[in-house]
C-alpha positions as a printed Julia matrix, in Angstrom:
120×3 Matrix{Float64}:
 39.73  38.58  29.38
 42.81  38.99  31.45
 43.63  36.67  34.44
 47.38  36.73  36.43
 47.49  36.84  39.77
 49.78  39.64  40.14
 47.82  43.13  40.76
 50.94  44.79  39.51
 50.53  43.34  36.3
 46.79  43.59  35.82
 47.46  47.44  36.77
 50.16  47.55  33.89
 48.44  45.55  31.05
 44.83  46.82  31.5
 44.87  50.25  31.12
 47.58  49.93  28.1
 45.0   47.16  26.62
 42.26  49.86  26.67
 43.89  52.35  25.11
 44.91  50.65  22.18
 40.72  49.85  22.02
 40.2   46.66  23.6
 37.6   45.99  26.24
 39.83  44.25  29.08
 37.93  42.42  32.08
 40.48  41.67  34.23
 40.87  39.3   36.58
 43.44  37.72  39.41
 41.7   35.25  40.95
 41.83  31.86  39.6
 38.22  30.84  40.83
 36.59  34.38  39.79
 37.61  33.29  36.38
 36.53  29.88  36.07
 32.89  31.52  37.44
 33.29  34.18  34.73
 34.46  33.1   31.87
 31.15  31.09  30.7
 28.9   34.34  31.15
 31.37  37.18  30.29
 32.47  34.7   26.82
 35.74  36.57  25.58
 36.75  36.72  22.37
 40.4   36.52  23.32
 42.25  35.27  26.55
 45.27  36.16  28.11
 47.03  34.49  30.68
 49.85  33.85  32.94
 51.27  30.5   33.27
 52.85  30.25  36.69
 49.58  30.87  39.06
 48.45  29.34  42.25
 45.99  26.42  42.36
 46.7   25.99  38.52
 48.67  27.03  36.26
 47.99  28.88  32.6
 48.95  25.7   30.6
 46.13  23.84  32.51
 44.13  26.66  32.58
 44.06  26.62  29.03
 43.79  22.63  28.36
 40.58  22.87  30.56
 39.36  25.82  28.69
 39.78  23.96  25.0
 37.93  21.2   26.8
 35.2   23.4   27.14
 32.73  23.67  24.4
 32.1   27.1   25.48
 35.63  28.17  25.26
 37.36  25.44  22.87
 38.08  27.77  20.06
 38.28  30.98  21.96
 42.36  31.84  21.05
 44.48  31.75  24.62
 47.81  33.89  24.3
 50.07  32.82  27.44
 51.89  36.12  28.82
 54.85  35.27  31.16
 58.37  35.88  32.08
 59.38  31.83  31.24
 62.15  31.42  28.75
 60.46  31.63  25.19
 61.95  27.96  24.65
 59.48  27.09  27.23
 57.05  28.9   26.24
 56.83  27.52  22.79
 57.15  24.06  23.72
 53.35  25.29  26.19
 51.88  27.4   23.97
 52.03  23.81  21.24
 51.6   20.81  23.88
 48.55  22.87  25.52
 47.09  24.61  22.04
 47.44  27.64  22.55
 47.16  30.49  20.0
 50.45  32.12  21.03
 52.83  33.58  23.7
 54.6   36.94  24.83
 57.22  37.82  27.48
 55.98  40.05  30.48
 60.45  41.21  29.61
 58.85  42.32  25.79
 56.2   44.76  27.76
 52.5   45.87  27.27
 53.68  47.1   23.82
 54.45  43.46  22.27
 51.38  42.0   24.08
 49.25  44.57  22.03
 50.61  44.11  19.3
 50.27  40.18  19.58
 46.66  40.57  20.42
 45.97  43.2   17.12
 47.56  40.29  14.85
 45.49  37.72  16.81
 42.35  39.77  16.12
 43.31  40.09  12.2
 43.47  36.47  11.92
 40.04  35.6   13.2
 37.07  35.63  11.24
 34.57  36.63  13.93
């Protein structure tokens, strides 16, 4: 599952994400994803972290508060400095980070090592 709010990016990262063979759902409004997320149940989640109404740091503290969604692994994709970014990625528990600067490449690449990690 994919949420940023930019359409831009969603029309970047998608279509790169599915051809490297994952099934992306993605989405750019905040609310459309909190409705979502329970039914669709991802096995990975990406997000941005600067968003309107909240950001992807909350985002993903309320989603490991979930029991639906505690242990579903969260990468945070964003242009923030990677100093930043690490400091969010361990305050909030999230399962990593990429720069948007690193491109659709890195962020697939992120996600295959995610996926060899987890024991599904």
């Amino acid at each position: 599952m994919l949420l940023d709010d930019s359409e831009i990016t969603l029309q970047v990262l998608k279509p790169h994400l599915t051809a490297v063979g994952f099934d992306v759902h993605a989405l750019s409004s905040l609310r459309q994803f909190v409705n979502e997320v329970m039914d669709w149940k991802p096995h990975l989640i990406v997000t941005d972290l600067y968003m309107p109404g909240m950001s992807g740091a909350e985002l993903c503290s309320w989603l490991r508060a979930q029991i639906q969604t505690a242990k579903t692994p969260i990468i945070i994709c964003s242009s923030a400095a990677p100093k930043e970014l690490e400091r969010i990625v361990r305050e909030v528990g999230a399962d990593g980070f990429v720069s948007k600067d690193e491109g659709p490449e890195a962020l697939a690449r992120r996600l295959h090592e995610l996926c060899e990690e987890i024991v599904w």
